[in-house]
C-alpha positions in Angstrom: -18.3 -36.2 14.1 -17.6 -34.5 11.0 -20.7 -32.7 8.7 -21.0 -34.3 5.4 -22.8 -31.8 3.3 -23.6 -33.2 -0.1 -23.5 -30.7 -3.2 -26.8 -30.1 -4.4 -25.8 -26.8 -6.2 -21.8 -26.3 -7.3 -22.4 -22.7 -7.5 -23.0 -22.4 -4.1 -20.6 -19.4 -2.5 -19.1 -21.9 0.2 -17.9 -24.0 -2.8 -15.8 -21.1 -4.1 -12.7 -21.9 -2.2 -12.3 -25.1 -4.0 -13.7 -24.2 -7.9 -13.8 -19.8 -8.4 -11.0 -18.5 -6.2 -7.7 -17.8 -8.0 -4.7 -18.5 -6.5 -3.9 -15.1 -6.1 -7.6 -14.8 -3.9 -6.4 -17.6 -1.5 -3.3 -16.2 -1.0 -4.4 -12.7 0.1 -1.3 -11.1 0.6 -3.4 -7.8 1.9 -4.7 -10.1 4.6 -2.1 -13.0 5.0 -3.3 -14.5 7.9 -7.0 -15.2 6.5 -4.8 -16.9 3.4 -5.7 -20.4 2.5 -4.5 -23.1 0.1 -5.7 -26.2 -1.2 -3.7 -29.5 -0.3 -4.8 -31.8 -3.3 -4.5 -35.9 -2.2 -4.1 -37.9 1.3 -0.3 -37.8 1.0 -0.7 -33.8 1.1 -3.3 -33.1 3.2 -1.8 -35.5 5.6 2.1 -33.9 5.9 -0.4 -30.4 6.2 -2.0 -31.4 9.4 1.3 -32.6 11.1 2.8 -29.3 9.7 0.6 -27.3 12.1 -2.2 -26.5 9.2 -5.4 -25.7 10.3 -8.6 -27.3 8.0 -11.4 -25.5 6.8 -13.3 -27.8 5.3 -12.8 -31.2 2.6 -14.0 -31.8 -0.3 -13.9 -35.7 -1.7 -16.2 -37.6 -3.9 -18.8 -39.9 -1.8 -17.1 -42.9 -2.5 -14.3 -41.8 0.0 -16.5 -41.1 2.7 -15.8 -44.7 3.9 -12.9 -44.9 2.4 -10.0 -43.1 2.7 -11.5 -40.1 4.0 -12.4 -41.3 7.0 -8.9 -40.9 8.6 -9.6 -37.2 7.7 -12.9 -36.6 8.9 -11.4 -38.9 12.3 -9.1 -36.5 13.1 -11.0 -33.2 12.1 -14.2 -34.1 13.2 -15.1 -30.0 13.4 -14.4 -29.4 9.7 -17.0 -29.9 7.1 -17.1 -32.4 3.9 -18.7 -31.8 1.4 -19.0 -34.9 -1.1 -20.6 -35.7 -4.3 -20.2 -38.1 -6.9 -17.2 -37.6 -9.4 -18.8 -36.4 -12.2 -20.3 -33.4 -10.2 -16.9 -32.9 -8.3 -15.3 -32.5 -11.8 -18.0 -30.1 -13.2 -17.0 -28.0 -10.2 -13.7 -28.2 -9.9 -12.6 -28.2 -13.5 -10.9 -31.2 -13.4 -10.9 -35.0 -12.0 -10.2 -35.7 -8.4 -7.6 -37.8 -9.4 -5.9 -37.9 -6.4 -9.3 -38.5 -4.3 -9.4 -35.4 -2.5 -9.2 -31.5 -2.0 -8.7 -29.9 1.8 -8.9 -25.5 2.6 -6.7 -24.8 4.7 -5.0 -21.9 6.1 -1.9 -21.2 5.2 1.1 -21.2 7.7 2.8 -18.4 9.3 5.3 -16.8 7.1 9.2 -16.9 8.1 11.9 -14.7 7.1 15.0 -15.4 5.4 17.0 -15.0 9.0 15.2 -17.8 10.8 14.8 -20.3 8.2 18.7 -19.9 7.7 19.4 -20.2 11.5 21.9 -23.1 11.7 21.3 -24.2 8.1 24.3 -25.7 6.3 22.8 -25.5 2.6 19.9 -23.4 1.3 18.3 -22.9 -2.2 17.6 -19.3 -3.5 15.7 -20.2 -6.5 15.1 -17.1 -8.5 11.6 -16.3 -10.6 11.1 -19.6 -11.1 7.6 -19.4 -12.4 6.3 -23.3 -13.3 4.2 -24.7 -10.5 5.8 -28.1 -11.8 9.0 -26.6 -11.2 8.8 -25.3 -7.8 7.5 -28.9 -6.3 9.7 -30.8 -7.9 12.8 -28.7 -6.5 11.3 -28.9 -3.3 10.9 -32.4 -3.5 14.4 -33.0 -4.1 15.5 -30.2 -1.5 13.9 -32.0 1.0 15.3 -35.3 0.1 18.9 -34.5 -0.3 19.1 -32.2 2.7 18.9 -28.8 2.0 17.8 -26.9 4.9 16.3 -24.0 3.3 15.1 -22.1 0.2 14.6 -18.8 -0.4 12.5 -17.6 -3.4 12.2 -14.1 -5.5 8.8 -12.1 -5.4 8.3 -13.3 -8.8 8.3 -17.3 -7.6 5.3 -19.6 -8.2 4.1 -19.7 -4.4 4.9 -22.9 -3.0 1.4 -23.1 -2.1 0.0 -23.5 -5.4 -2.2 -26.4 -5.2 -0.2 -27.8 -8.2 3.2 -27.1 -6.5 2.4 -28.5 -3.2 0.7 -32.1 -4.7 4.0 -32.1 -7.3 6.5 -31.6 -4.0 4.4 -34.7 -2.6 3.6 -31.6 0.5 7.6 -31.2 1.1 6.6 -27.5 0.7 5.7 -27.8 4.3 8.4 -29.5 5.4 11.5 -27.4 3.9 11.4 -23.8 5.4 11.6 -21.3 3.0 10.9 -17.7 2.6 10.5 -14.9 0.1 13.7 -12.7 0.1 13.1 -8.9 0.2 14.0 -7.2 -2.8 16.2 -8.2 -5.3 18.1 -11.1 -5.4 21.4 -9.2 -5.1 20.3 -7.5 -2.0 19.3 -11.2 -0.7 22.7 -12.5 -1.8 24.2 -9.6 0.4 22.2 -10.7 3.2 22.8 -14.4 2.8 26.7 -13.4 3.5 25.8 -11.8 6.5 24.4 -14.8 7.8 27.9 -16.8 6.6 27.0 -18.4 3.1 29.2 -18.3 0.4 26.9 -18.2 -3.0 27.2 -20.3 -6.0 25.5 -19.4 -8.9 24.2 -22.4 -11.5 25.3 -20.6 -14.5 26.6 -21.2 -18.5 29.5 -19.3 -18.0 33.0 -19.6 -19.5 34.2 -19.0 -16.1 32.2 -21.7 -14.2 33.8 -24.4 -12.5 32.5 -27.7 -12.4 30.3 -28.7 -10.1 32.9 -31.9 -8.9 35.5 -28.8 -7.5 36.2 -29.7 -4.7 36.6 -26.5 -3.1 33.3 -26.6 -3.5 32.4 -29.4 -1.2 34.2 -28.0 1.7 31.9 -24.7 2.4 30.4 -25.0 5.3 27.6 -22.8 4.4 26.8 -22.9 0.6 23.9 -21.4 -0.8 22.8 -22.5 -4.5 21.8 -19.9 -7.0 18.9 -21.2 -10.0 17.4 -19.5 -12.1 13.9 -18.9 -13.8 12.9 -21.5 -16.8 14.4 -20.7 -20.2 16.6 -17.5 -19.4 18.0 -19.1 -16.5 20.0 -16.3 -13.8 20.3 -12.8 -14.2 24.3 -11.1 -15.4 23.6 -9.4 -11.9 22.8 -12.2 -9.9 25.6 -14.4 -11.5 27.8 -11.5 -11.2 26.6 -10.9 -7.6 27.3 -15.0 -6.2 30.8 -16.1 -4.8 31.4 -18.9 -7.0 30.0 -19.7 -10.8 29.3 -23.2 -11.3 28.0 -25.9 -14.3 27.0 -29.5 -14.7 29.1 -31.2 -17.5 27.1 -31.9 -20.3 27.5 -34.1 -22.7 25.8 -35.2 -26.6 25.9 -31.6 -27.3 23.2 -30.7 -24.5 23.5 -27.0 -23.3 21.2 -27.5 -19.9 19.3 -29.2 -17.8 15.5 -28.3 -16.7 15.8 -26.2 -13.5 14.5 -28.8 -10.9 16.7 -31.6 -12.6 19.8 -29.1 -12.4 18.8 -28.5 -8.8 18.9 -32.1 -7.8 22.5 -32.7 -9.3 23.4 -29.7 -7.4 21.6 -30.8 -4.3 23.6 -34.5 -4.1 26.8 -33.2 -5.2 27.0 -30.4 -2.5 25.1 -32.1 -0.2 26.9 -30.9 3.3 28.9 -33.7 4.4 28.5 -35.2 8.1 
């Protein structure tokens, strides 16, 4: 039966995990395997545990103990809860529990760009995309218009972000992905190793539309976006097989990033 441990002091250090550690400090990249993250809402923490993620301990307001949270604290009857009422939960935290819950957990085992891309048809390389917002909502549509994988610059938000994760409804641990090493072009270079062809989400005079059908055909396609407001690199575009753009009309130059990469994602979807 799970420990519920109600918050008598929010400064207490085993609180720190869920209110004073940056992102950055649950990550720790120095360490990776004592890593953590925090899956914010049922729906999350839920697609975390049949991922493989191990629980450290929950955090949820008391009047989820019986609700709920009891699934949770069911099925992890080893991890600790600690509970308060809202108010308190918000003092600590920053902000309101608005999606009834909070889970530590330790982050999964990192893949590379090689096995995530073993026998994948489509993958996303999404480079320095920075907005947590951003990065769950691509994976979100990744995962529900079949791309297999997604590969992500240094300079990425981490999936992982506790923002990221809750906005990609926990798809982040359902899509593989990896961070490439290096630059994007060297990453490119790799990807044709592995039998992509590259196509890079570009305003370019020289883009095709996305409706080519050329396009459709690869077998293994790989879609190039880029970070928020600047968009790709000259290099990268420079660097990809094909150059390709959305039709826009009303005098619109572009789409957000994740909405671009949803178009992309249905259009090229690999066909059965």
């Amino acid at each position: 039966m799970s420990t519920i441990i109600k918050i008598t002091d929010i400064a207490a250090p085993e609180l720190d995990v869920f209110a004073r550690l940056t992102e950055a400090e649950l990550r720790n990249r120095r360490e990776p395997e004592k890593g953590l993250f925090i899956a914010e809402s049922a729906k999350v923490i839920r697609v975390a545990l049949e991922a493989g993620c191990v629980p450290r301990a929950f955090l949820m307001p008391a009047r989820h103990l019986r609700g709920q949270g009891q699934e949770f604290m069911d099925r992890c009857p080893d991890t600790p809860v600690y509970t308060a009422e809202d108010g308190v939960l918000a003092s600590l935290t920053g902000y309101a529990l608005s999606r009834g819950m909070l889970c530590a957990m330790g982050r999964p085992r990192a893949r590379t760009m090689e096995e995530i891309c073993a026998g994948a048809r489509r993958a996303a390389v999404l480079e320095d995309v920075t907005d947590a917002t951003n990065i769950g909502a691509i994976f979100r549509s990744a995962a529900a218009l079949g791309v297999d994988a997604v590969l992500l610059t240094e300079r990425c938000c981490d999936p992982l972000n506790r923002r990221a994760a809750r906005v990609s409804m926990g798809t982040v641990l359902q899509v593989p992905w990896a961070y490439m090493d290096g630059r994007t072009e060297k990453g490119l270079a790799r990807l044709r190793e592995l039998g992509f062809k590259t196509a890079a989400l570009a305003l370019d005079d020289r883009a095709v539309d996305i409706d080519d059908p050329a396009l459709a055909d690869i077998p293994r396609l790989a879609l190039v976006l880029g970070t928020e407001g600047d968009g790709l690199a000259a290099r990268t575009v420079a660097a990809c097989d094909w150059t390709v753009r959305i039709p826009m009309k009303n005098g619109v130059d572009s789409l957000n990033v994740a909405a671009a990469g949803a178009v992309a994602f249905w259009q090229l979807r690999a066909r059965d």
